[in-house]
Structures are given as C-alpha cells and as structure tokens.
C-alpha positions in Angstrom: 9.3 23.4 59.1 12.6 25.5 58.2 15.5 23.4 58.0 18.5 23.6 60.8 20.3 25.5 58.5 21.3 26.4 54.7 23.8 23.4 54.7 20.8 21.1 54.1 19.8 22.1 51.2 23.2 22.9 49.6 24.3 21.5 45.9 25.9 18.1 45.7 28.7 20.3 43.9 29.0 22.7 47.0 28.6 20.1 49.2 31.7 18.3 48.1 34.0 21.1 47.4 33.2 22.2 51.3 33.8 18.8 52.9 36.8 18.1 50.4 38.6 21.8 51.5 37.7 20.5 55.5 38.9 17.0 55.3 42.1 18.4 53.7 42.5 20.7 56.8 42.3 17.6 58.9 44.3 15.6 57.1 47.2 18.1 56.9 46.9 18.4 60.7 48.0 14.8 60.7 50.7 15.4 57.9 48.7 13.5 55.0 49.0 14.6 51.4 46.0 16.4 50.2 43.1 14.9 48.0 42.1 16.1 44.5 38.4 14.5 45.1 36.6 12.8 47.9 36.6 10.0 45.4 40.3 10.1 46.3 39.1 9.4 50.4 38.7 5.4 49.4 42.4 5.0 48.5 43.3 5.9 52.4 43.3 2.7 54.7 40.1 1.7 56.6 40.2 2.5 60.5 38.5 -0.4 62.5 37.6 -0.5 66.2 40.6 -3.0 67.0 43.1 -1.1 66.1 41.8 1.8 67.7 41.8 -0.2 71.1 45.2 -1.5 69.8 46.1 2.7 69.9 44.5 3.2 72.9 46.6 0.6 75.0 49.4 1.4 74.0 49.1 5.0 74.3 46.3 5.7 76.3 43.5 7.6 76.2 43.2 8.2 72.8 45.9 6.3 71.5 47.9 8.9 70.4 45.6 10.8 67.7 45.1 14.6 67.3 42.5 15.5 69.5 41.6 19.4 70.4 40.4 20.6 73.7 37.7 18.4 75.3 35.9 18.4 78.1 35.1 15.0 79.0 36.6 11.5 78.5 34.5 8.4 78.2 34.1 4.8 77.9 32.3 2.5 75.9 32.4 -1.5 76.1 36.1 -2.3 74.6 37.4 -0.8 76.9 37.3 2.0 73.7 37.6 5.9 75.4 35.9 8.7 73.3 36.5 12.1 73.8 33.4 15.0 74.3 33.3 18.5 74.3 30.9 21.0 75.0 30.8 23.8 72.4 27.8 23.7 69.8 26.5 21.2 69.1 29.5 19.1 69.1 28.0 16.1 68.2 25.7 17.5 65.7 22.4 16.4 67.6 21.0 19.3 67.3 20.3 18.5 63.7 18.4 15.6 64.4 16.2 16.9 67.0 15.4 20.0 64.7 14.2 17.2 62.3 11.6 15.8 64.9 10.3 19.4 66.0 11.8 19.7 68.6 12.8 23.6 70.0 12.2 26.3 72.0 9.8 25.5 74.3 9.9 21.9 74.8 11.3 19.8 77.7 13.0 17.2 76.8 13.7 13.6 79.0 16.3 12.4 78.7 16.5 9.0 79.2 19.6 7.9 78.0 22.6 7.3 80.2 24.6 9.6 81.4 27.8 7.7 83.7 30.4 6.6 81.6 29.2 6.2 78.0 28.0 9.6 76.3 24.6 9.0 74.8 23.3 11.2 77.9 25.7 13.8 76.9 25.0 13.4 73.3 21.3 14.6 73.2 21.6 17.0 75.8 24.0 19.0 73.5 21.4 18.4 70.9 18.7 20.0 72.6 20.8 22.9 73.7 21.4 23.5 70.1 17.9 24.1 69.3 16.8 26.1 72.4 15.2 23.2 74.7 15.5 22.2 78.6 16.6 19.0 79.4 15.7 16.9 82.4 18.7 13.9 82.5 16.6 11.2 83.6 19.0 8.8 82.3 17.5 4.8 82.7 15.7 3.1 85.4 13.8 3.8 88.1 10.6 4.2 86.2 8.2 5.7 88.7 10.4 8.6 89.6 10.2 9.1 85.6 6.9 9.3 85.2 6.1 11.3 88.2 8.8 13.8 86.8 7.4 13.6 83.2 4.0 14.8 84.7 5.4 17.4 87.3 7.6 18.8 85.2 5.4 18.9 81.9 8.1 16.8 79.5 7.2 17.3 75.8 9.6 15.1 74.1 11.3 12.3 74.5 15.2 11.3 73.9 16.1 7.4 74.5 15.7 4.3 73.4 13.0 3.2 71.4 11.2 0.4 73.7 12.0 2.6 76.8 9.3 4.9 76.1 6.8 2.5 76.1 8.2 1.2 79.4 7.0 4.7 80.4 3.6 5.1 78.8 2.8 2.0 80.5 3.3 2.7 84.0 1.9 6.0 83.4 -1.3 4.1 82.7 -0.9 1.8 85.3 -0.5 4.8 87.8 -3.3 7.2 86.5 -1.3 9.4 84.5 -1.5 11.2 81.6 1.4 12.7 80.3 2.2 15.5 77.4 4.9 13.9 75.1 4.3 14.8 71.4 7.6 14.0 69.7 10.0 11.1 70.7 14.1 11.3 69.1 15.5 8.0 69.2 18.6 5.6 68.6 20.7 3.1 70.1 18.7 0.3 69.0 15.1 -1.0 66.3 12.6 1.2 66.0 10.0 -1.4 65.0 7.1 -0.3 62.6 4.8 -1.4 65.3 6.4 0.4 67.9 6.4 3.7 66.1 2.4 3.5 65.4 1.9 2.6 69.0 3.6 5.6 69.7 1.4 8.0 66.9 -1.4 6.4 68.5 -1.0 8.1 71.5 0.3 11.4 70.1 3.7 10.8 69.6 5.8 11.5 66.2 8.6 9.5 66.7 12.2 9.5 64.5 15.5 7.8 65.0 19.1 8.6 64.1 21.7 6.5 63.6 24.7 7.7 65.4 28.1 6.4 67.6 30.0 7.1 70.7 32.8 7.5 68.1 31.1 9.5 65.6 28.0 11.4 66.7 25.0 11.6 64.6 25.9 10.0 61.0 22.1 10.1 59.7 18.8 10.8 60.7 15.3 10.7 59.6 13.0 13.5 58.7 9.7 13.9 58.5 9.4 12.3 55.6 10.7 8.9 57.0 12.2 7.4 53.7 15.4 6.6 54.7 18.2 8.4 56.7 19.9 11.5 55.6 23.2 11.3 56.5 24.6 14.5 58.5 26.2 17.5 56.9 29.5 17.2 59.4 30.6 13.4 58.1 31.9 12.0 54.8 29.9 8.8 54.2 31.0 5.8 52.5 29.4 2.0 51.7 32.5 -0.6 51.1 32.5 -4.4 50.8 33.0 -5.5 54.0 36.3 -7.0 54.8 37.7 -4.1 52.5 37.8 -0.4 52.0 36.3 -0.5 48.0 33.3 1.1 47.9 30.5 -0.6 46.6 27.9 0.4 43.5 25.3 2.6 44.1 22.0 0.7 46.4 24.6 -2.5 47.3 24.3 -3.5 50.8 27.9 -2.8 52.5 29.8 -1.5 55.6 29.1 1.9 56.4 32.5 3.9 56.8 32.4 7.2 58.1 34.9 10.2 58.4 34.0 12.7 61.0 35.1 16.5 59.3 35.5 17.2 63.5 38.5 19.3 64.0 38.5 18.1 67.7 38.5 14.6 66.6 39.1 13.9 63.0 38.2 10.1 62.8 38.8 9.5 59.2 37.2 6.5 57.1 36.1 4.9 60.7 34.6 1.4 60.2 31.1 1.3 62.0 30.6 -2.6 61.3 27.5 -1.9 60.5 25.5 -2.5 57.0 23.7 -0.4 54.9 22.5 0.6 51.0 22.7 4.0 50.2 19.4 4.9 48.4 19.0 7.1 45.4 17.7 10.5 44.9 17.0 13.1 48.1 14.7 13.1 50.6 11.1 14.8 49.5 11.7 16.8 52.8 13.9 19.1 50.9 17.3 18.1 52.3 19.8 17.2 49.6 22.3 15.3 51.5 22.4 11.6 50.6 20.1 9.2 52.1 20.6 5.4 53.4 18.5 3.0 53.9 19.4 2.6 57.9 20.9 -0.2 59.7 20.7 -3.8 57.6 22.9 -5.7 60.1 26.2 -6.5 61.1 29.5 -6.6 59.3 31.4 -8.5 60.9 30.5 -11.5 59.8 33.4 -13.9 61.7 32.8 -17.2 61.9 34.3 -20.4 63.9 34.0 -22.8 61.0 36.1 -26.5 62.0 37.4 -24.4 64.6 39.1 -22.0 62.7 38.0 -18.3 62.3 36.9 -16.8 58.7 36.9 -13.7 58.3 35.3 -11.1 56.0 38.8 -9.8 54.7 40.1 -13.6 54.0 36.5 -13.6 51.8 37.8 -10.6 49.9 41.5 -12.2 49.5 40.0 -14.7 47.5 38.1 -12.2 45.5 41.1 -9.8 44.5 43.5 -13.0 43.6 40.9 -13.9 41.0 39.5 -11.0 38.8 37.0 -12.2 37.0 35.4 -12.7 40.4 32.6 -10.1 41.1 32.0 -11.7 44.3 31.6 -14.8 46.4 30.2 -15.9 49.6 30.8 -18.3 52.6 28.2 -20.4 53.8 28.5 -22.8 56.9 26.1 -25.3 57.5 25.7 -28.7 59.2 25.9 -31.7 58.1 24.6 -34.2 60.7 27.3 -33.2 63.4 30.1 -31.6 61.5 30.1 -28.3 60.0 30.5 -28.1 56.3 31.4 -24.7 54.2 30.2 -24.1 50.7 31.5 -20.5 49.1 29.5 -19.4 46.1 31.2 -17.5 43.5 29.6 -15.0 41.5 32.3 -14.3 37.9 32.9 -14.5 34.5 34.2 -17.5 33.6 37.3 -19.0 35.5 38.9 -21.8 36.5 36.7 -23.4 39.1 39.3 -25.9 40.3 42.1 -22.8 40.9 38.7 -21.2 43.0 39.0 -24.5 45.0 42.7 -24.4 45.5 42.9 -20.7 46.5 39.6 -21.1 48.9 42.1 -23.9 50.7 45.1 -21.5 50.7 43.2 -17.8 51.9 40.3 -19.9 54.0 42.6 -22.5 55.7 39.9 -25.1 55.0 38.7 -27.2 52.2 35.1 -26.6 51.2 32.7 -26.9 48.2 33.1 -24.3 45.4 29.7 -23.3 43.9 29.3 -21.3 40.8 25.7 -18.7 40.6 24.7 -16.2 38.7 24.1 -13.8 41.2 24.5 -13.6 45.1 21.7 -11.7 47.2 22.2 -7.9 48.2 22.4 -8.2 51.5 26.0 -7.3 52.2 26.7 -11.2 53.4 30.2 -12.4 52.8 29.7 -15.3 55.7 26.4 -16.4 55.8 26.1 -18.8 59.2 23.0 -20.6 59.1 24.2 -23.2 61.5 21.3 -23.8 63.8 22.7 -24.5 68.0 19.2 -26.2 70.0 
C-alpha cells in the first residue's frame, strides 16, 4: 500500500525542522518567544484538562484561546467544549483510515456518535479524506444497523471495538451475512482476542489513539507493533505529576501539542500512559512509535482522607536530588489505611526522606529504600482492596 503522503516517510531531521518552524507560527500567534529546538517545547508549562475547564468557565466557550474559524462546537463530559471544523481532514483521520485500507470505494459505518461529542464527526472527515461514503449510524439500535449494513453493502467499519461484535452477532442471529473487510477503531481496548475474532470472519482490524481535544495522536499500521504517532502533533512522554520528559522506553504521561492553526493546544496533558518504543515501524513510516495506552495518570488517591497527588509525589523528588524516583503505595492494614513511598537514589538521608514525605504528603508514612521501582509509570500505586 502507498502511504497517505510523503510526510510519513520524511527524515527525523526534516521532520523536526518542519514541526519546530509550525509550532513557532502558533506560538507567535499567542505572543510566545520562539524555540531554538523542540527540545526547548519541555521548558513551556504543561496544560491539563482542569484548567482548561477553569478557562472555559470563566470565559466560555473556549476559554479565551486562539481559535480560527470553526464550524461546530462540542461537548464532552467536564463540561469541556471542543471546537470542529470541516476543511480536510481537520482532525487528521484520514491518515489512520488510509492505514487500515480503507478508500475509494468502500462504505464506511459509522458507528460512533454523532450528538454532542465529535467522534461521529471525527471519522466521517476521515473517510472523506480518503475518498469513501459514510453512512452515520452512530450507536444503538442494532437491527436497523444490520439491516443497513446488508442493504447498503457497508465495507468497513468505524466505532468502538466491542460494538462490532454486537453487530456480527445479531447478523447471525438474523440470517445475515454481511461484507465488512476492514474495521478502524478507538475510544476504548482492542483486546488480542477481539481482534482475531474479527480476522476470523474477514475483518483486519486497527485502532488509533486519539481525543475530542486532539484528534488522532497515533495509529497503528499494518504492521501492528506499536502506534505511530501522527505527522500533525508534537509528542512528548513526561513523569507524571510534571512536565520533564522521561528517558527513552519509560512508561509516562503522554503530552501532546496539536501543530493545528485553528486550535493550537500546546503540550496538552492526555492523562494517559505510555512508552515510546525505539526504532520505526517496518511499514516504512518514520514517525515515532508508542507502545499505546498503559493506563491512567492520574493516579489521585484518598489516603486518611487526604488526597495525594502525582505532583506532591514529584515535590518530594525535586527537593531531594539524589532521588531518581519514588513511589506511593497505600495499603490496608486491618481497617486503616497505611502508606509506604519507596525511594529509588543515590545515597541520602533517609530520615530527611521521612521528614519531607510528612511536609509535601501531609501524612506520615514508611520510607522504603530499593534499588529500582517498576516501569510502569506508577507514582501512587493503590492496591487497597473495597469487598
């Protein structure tokens, strides 16, 4: 298959200098100083979801940002209000679905909603992009989806991933055979199981790892190992609770700025986790890969009824430097819960770790010294069990 375009096999070198010269555009737009590097991105302050509500409230819609013309406002559970627009590929689906085959020719369902929220709106720009019809199923109402899946001749499939088979199913159940041959999905775990359940009846199925915020941010490939991250987003893995980005295959937050002149979201924390993997993609695109979502992280936890939180976690790292990292762990102890924070350094004071752990945490818990901690981007590990 020929790629979308020549952007996905670009240079690392090219690459940067193109998204350094945009972001620079974007950030002068919004009266910044202009960056030497993209290395330079990580000394600008992280953008989380509250404050954005905070913004929004206060100045609503979009709390006051520089947004270009749009054609549609939506809303996502927050309240948080995103805006849409509808030239190409504005969300940069259309990338994503060229990945899983789909084109000229094909029908696409698509089953993800379209009132409110913009996922409907989302993929149906996508499929635009590369030349296909849409029929906006949206959710629900399951017989009236099959029935037009098999009238209609739908060839591909755009939803979530357990939706399909809710499809399938009832297709069965009512006699039907239907023609999908490629599914593009998102919004939630494509299981390994799932996706061979799916190739067993004919279907190559991908997902892509996108936001109402955002758009697409990666995707997978034929290939399937891992998710190349999108050509229109700057991508970043921090420690969560900070901004820093992490070495090279450490789990962290994935932090995103969108090079979208009509909404220029820069360093936008997802709260999600990832690793970003080494080397590219054996499908030929040279973008950088991740390993896809690894969890949540926000890691808050109620701990003696007060709230920890990731960035009182990295407090206590930066007052200390030989820490290279520590953790929170909350357990119970027959009916009280009890905190330990292991502390990964080079030597130190273990009774100023104590003291300080009392000061940034608000609470008085064991102080544990390891060698290592686990990479699995965990800052508050919670294994408090409720039956």
């Amino acid at each position: 298959m020929t790629h979308y375009d020549a952007l996905e096999t670009r240079s690392a070198d090219d690459r940067a200098a193109a998204q350094l010269s945009t972001l620079n555009e974007l950030l002068a737009a919004r009266s910044d100083d202009p960056l030497t590097d993209l290395s330079d991105l990580a000394k600008l302050p992280v953008l989380r979801k509250s404050k954005l509500s905070e913004w929004q409230a206060a100045t609503p819609p979009f709390g006051g940002m520089p947004v270009g013309e749009v054609a549609h406002v939506f809303q996502s559970p927050g309240p948080i209000y995103e805006p849409g627009g509808t030239t190409h590929d504005w969300w940069r689906m259309g990338r994503f679905l060229h990945a899983c085959g789909i084109g000229a020719g094909d029908t696409v369902q698509n089953c993800f909603g379209y009132h409110l929220t913009p996922a409907g709106m989302i993929f149906e720009s996508g499929a635009r992009a590369v030349g296909a019809r849409v029929l906006p199923a949206g959710t629900g109402q399951t017989d009236l989806q099959v029935r037009a899946a098999k009238d209609i001749g739908c060839t591909a499939y755009a939803g979530t991933p357990d939706y399909l088979k809710v499809i399938l199913d009832r297709a069965e159940e009512m006699g039907e055979t239907l023609a999908f041959t490629r599914a593009a999905v998102g919004g939630g775990a494509l299981f390994p199981s799932l996706r061979q359940e799916y190739a067993d009846r004919g279907i190559a199925t991908l997902q892509c790892y996108a936001t109402a915020d955002l758009g697409n941010i990666a995707y997978e490939s034929a290939a399937m190992e891992g998710m190349i991250v999108d050509e229109g987003v700057i991508l970043e893995i921090v420690r969560p609770g900070t901004g820093d980005p992490v070495a090279p295959g450490e789990v962290g937050e994935v932090v995103v700025t969108a090079l979208n002149p009509d909404y220029p979201l820069v360093r936008f924390a997802t709260g999600d986790l990832s690793a970003r993997m080494e080397g590219q993609s054996p499908c030929g695109r040279t973008n950088m890969r991740i390993k896809g979502w690894m969890g949540r992280a926000d890691q808050t936890a109620k701990i003696k009824g007060m709230f920890v939180r990731p960035e009182q976690v990295a407090d206590l790292v930066a007052r200390h430097p030989e820490i290279r990292a520590a953790r929170v762990t909350v357990t119970r102890e027959g009916e009280m819960d009890a905190m330990a924070v292991q502390v990964e350094a080079d030597g130190g004071d273990e009774g100023a770790w104590s003291a300080s752990v009392a000061q940034v945490l608000k609470l008085k818990g064991r102080v544990e010294r390891v060698d290592s901690l686990p990479n699995d981007g965990k800052v508050i590990d919670d294994q408090r069990v409720y039956e």
